[in-house]
LOFI-858318 format. One record per residue: residue in one letter; residue number from 1; y, x, z of N, C-alpha, C, O in turn. Coordinates in Angstrom, 1 decimal, always signed. Layout:
BEGIN
{site "A" NUM {Y X Z} {Y X Z} {Y X Z} {Y X Z}};
...
END
This chain:
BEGIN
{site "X" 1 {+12.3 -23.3 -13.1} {+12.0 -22.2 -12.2} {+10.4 -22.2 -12.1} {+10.0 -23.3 -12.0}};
{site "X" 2 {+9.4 -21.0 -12.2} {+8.3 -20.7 -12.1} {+8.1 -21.1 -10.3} {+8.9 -20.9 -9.3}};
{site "X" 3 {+6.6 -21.7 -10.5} {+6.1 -21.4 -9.6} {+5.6 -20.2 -8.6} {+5.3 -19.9 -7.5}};
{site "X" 4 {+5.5 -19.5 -10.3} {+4.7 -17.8 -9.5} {+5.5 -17.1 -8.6} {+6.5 -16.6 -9.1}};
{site "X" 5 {+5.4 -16.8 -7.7} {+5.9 -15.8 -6.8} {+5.9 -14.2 -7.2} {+6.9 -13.6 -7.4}};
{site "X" 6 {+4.9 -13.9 -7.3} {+4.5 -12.6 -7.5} {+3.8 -12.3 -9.1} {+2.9 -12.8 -9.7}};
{site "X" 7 {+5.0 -10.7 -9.4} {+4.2 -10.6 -10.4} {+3.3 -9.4 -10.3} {+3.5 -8.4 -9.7}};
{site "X" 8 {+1.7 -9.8 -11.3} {+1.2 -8.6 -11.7} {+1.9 -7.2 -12.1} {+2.7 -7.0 -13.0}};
{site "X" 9 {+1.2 -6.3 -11.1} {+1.7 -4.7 -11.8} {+1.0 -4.3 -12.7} {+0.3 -5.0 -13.4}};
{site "X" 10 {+1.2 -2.7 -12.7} {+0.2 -2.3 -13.4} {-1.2 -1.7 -12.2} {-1.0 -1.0 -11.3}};
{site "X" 11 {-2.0 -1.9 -12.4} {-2.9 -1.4 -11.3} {-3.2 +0.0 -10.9} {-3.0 +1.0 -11.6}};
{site "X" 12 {-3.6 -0.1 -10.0} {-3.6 +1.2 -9.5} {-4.9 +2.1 -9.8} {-6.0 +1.7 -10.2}};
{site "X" 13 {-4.6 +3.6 -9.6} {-5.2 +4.1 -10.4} {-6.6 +4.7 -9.5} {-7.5 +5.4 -9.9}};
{site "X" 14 {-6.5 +4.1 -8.2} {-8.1 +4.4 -7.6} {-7.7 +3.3 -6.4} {-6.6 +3.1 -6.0}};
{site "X" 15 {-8.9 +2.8 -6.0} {-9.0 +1.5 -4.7} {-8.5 +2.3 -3.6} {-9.0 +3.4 -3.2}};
{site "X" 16 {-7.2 +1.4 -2.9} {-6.4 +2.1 -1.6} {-6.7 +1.1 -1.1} {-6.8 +0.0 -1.6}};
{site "X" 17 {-7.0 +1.6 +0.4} {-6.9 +0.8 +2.2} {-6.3 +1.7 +2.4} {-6.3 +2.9 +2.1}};
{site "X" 18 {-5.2 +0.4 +3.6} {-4.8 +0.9 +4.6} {-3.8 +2.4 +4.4} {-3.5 +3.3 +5.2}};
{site "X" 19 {-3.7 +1.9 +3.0} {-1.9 +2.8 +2.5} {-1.0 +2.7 +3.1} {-0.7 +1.7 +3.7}};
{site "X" 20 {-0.2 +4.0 +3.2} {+1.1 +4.1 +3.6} {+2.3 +4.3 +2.4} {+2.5 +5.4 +1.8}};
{site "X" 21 {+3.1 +3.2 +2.0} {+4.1 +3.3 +1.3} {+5.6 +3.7 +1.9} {+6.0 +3.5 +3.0}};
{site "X" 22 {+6.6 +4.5 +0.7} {+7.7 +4.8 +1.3} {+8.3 +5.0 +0.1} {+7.9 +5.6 -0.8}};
{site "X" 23 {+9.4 +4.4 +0.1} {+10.5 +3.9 -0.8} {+11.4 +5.0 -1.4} {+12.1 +5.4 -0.5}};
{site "X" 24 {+11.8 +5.7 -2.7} {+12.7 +6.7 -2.7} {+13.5 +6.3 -4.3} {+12.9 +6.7 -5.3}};
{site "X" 25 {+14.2 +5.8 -4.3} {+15.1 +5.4 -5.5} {+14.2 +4.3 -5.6} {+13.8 +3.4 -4.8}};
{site "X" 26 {+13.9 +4.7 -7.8} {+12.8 +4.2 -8.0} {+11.1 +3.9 -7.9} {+10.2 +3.3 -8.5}};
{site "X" 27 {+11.3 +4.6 -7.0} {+10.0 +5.2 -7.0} {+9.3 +4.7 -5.3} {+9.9 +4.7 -4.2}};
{site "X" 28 {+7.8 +4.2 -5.7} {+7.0 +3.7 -4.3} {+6.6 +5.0 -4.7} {+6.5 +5.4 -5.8}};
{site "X" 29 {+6.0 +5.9 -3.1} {+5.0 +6.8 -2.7} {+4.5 +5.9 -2.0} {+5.0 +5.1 -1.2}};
{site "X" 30 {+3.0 +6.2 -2.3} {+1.7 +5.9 -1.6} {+1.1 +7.0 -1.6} {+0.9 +7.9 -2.4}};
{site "X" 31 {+0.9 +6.9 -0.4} {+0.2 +8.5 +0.2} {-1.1 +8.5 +1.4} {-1.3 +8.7 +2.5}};
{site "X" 32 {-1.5 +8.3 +0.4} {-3.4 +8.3 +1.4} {-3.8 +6.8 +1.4} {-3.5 +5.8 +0.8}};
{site "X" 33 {-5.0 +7.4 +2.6} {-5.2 +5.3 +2.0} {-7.1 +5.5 +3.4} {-7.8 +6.5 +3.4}};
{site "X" 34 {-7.3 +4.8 +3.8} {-8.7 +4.9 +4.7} {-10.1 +5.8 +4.0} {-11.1 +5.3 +3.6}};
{site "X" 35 {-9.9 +6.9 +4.1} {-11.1 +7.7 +3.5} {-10.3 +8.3 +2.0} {-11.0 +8.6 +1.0}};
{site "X" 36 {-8.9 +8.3 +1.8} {-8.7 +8.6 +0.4} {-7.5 +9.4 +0.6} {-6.4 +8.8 +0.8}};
{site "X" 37 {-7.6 +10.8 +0.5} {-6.6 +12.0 +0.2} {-5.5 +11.7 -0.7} {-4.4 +12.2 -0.5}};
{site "X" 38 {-5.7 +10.9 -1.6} {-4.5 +11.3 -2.7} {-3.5 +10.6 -2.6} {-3.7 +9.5 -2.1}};
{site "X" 39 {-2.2 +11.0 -2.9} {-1.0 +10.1 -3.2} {-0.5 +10.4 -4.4} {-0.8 +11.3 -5.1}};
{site "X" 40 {+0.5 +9.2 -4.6} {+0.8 +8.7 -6.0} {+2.0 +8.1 -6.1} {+2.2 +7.3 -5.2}};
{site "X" 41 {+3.0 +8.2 -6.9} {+4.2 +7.5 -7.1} {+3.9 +6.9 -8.2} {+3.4 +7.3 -9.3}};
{site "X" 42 {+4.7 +5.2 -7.6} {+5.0 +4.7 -8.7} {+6.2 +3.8 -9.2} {+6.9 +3.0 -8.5}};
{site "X" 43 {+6.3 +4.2 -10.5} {+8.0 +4.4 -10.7} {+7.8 +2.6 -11.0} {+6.8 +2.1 -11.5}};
{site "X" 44 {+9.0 +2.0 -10.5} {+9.3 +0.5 -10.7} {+9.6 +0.2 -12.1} {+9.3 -0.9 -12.7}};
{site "X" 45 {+10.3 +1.4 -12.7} {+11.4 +0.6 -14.1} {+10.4 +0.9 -14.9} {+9.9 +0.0 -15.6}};
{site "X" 46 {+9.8 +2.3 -14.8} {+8.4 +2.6 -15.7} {+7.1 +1.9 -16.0} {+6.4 +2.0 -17.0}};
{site "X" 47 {+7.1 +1.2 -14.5} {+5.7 +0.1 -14.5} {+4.7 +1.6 -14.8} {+4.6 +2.0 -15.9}};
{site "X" 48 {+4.0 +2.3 -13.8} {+3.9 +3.6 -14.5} {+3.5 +4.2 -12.8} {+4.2 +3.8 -11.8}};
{site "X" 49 {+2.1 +5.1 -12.7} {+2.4 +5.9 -11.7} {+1.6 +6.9 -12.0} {+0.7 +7.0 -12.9}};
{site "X" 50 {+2.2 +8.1 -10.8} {+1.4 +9.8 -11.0} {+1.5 +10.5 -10.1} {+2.4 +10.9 -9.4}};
{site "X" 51 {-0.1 +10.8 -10.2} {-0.5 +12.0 -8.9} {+0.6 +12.6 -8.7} {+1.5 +13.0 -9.4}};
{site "X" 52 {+0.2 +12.6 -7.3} {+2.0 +13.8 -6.4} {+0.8 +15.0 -5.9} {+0.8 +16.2 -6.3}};
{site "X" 53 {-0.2 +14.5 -5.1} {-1.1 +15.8 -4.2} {-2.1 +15.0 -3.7} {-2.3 +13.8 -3.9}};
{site "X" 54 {-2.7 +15.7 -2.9} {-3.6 +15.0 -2.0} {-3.7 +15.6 -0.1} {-3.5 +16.8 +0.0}};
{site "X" 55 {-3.8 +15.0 +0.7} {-4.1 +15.7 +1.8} {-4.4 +16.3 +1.9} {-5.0 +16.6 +0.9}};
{site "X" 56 {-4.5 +17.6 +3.1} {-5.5 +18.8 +3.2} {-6.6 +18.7 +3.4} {-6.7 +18.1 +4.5}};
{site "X" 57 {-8.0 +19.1 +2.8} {-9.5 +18.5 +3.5} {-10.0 +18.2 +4.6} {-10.9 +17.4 +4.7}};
{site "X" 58 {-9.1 +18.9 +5.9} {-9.4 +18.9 +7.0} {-9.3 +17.3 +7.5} {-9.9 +16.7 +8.3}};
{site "X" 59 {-8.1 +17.0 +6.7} {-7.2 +15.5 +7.2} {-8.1 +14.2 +7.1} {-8.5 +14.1 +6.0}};
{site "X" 60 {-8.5 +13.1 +8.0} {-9.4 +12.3 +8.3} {-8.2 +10.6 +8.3} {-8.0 +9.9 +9.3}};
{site "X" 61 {-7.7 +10.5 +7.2} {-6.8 +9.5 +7.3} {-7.3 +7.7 +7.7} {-7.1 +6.7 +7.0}};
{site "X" 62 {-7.9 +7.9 +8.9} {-8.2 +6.7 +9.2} {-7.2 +5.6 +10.1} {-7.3 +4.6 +10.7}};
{site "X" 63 {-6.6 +6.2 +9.8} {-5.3 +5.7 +10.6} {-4.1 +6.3 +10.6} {-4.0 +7.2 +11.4}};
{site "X" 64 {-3.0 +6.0 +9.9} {-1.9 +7.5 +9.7} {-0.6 +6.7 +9.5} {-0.7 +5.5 +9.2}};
{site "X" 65 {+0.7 +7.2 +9.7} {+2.1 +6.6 +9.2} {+2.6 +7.7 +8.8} {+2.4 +8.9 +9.2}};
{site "X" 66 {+3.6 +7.0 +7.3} {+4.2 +8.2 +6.6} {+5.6 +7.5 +7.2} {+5.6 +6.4 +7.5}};
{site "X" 67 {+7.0 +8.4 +7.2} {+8.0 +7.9 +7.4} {+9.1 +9.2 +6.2} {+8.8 +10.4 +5.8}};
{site "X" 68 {+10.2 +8.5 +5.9} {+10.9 +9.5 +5.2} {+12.1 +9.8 +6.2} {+12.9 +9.0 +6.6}};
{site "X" 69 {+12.2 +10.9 +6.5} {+13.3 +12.0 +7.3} {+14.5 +11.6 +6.9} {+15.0 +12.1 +5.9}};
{site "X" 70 {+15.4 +10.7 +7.5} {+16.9 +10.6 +6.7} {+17.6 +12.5 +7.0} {+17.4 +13.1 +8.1}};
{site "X" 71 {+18.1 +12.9 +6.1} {+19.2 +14.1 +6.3} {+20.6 +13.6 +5.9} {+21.0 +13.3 +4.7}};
{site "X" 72 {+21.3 +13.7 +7.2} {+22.5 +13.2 +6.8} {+23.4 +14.1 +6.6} {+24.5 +13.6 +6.5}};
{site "X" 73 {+23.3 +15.7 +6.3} {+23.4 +16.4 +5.2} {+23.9 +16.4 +4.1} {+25.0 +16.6 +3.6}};
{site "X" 74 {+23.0 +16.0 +3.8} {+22.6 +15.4 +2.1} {+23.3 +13.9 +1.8} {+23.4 +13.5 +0.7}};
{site "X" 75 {+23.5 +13.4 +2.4} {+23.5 +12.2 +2.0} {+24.8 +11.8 +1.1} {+24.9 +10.7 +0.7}};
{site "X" 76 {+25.9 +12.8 +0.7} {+26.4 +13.2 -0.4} {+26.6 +13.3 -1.5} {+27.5 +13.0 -2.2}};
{site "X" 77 {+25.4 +13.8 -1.7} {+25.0 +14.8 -2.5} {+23.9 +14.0 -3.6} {+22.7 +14.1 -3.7}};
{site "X" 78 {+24.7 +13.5 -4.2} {+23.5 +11.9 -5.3} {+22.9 +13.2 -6.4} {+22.6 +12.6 -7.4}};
{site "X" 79 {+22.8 +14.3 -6.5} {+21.9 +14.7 -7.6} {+20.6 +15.5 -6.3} {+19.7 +16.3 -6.7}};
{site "X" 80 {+20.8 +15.1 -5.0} {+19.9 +15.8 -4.6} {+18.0 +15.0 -4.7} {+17.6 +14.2 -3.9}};
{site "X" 81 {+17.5 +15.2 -5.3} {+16.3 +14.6 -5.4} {+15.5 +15.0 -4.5} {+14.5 +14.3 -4.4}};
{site "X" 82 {+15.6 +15.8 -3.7} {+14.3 +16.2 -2.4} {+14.4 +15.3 -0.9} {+15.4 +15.2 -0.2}};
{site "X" 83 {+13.4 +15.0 -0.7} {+13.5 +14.2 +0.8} {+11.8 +14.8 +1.6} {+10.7 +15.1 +1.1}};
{site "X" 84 {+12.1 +14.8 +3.1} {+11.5 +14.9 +3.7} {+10.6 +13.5 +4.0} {+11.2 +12.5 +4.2}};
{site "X" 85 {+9.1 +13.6 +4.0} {+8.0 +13.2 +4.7} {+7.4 +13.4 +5.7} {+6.7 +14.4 +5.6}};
{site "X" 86 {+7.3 +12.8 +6.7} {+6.6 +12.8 +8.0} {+5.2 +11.9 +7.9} {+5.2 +10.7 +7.6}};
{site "X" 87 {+4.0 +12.7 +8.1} {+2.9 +12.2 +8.6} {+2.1 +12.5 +9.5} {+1.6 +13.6 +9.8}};
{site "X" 88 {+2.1 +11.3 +10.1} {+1.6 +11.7 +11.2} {+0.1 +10.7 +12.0} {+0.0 +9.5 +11.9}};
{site "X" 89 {-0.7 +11.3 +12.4} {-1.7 +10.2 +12.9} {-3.5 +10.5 +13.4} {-3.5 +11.6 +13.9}};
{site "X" 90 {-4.0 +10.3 +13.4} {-5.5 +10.0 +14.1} {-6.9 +9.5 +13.9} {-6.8 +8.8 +12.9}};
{site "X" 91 {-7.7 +9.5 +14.2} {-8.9 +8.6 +14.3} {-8.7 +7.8 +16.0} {-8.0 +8.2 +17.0}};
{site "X" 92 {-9.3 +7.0 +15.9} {-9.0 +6.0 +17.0} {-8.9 +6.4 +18.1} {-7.8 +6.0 +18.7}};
{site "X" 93 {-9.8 +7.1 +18.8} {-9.9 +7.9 +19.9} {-9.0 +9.2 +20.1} {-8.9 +9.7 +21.2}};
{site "X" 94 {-8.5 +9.5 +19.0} {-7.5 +10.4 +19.1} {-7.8 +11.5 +18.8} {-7.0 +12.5 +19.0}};
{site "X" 95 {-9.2 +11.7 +18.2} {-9.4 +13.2 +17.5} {-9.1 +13.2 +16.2} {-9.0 +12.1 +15.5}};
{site "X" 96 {-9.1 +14.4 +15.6} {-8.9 +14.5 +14.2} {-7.2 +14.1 +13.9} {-6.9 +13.6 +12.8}};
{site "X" 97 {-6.3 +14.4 +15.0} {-4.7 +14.1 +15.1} {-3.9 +15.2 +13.8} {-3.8 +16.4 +13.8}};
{site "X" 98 {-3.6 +14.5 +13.0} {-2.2 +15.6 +12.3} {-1.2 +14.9 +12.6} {-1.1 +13.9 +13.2}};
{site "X" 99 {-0.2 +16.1 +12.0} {+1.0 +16.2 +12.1} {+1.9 +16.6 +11.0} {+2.7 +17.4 +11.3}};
{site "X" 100 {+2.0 +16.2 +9.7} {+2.3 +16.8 +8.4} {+3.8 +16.9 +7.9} {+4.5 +16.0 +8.3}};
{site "X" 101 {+4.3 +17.7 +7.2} {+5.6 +17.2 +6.6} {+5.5 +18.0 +4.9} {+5.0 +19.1 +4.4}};
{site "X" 102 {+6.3 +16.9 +4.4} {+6.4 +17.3 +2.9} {+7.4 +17.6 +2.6} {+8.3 +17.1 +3.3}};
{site "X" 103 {+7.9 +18.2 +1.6} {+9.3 +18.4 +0.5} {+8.7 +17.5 -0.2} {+7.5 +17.4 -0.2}};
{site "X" 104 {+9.5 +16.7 -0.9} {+9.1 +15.6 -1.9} {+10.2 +16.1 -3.0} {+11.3 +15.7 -2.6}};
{site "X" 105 {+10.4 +16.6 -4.0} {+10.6 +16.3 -5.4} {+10.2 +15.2 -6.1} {+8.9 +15.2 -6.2}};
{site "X" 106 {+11.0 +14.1 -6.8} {+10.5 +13.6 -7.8} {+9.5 +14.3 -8.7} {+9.6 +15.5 -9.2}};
{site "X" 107 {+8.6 +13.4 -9.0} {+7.4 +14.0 -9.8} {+8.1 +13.5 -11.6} {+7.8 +14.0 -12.7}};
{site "X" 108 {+9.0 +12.5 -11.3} {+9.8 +12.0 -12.5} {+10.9 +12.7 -13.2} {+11.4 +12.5 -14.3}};
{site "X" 109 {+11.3 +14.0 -12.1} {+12.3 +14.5 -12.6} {+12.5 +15.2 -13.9} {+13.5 +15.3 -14.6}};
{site "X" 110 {+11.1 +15.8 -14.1} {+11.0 +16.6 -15.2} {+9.5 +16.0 -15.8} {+8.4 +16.1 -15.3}};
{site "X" 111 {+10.2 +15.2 -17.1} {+8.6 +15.0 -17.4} {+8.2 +16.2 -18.8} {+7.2 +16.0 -19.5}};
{site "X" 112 {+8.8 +16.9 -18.9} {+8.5 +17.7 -19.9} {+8.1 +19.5 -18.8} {+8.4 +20.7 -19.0}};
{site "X" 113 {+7.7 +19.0 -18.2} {+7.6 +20.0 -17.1} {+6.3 +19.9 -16.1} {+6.5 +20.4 -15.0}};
{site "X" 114 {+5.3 +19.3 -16.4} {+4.6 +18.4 -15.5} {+3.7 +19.9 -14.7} {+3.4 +19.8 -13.5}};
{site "X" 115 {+3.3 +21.0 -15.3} {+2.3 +21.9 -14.9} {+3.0 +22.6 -13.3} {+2.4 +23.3 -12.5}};
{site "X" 116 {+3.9 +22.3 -13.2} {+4.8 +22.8 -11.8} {+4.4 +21.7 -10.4} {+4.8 +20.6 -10.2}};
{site "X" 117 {+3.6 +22.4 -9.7} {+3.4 +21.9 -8.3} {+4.5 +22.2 -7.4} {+4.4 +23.1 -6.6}};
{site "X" 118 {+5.8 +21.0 -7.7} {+6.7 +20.8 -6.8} {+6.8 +20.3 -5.2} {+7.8 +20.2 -4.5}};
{site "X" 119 {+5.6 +20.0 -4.9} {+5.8 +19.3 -3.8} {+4.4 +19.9 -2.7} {+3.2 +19.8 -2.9}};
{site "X" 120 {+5.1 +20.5 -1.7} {+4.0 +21.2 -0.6} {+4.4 +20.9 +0.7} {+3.7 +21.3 +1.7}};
END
């Protein structure tokens, strides 16, 4: 048995603080990060990740939680690939507060399709 605990990924594709990760199949979303708009999935089996969007300019992510919306709905429904995003959060003092929500599509679903901005 190895001693190593952990293995190397593939690295990421710009320096994150203070990320918010959220779980959806295969796939980690990371979404923002202390001073950093963008999010990114990254697929586990792929070893592999890709721009989803970035924040709105106004958005000051010095502090933020993403959570995923259970719809119990859906929960059925195994070809549904869309889930809700909640973000929500602040600067310390409490200015600069959002309140966000996303449609999330797989960015994986269609890789022969990539010019389509599925996710608002």
């Amino acid at each position: 048995m190895s001693n190593q605990v952990f293995q190397a990924l593939k690295e990421l594709p710009i320096p994150l603080s203070q990320s918010q990760c959220v779980l959806h199949k295969h796939e980690f979303l990371i979404c923002g990060g202390k001073g950093e708009r963008a999010c990114y999935s990254y697929h586990t089996l792929r070893n592999e990740y890709k721009f989803i969007c970035e924040y709105p300019s106004d958005v000051q992510l010095f502090g933020h939680c993403v959570v995923k919306l259970v719809d119990s709905n859906n929960n059925n429904d195994k070809d549904n690939n869309q889930i809700t995003l909640l973000s929500f959060g602040s600067t310390w003092g409490g200015s600069n507060a959002h309140t966000l929500v996303m449609k999330y599509v797989s960015v994986w679903s269609d890789d022969n399709n990539n010019d389509k901005n599925k996710n608002k």
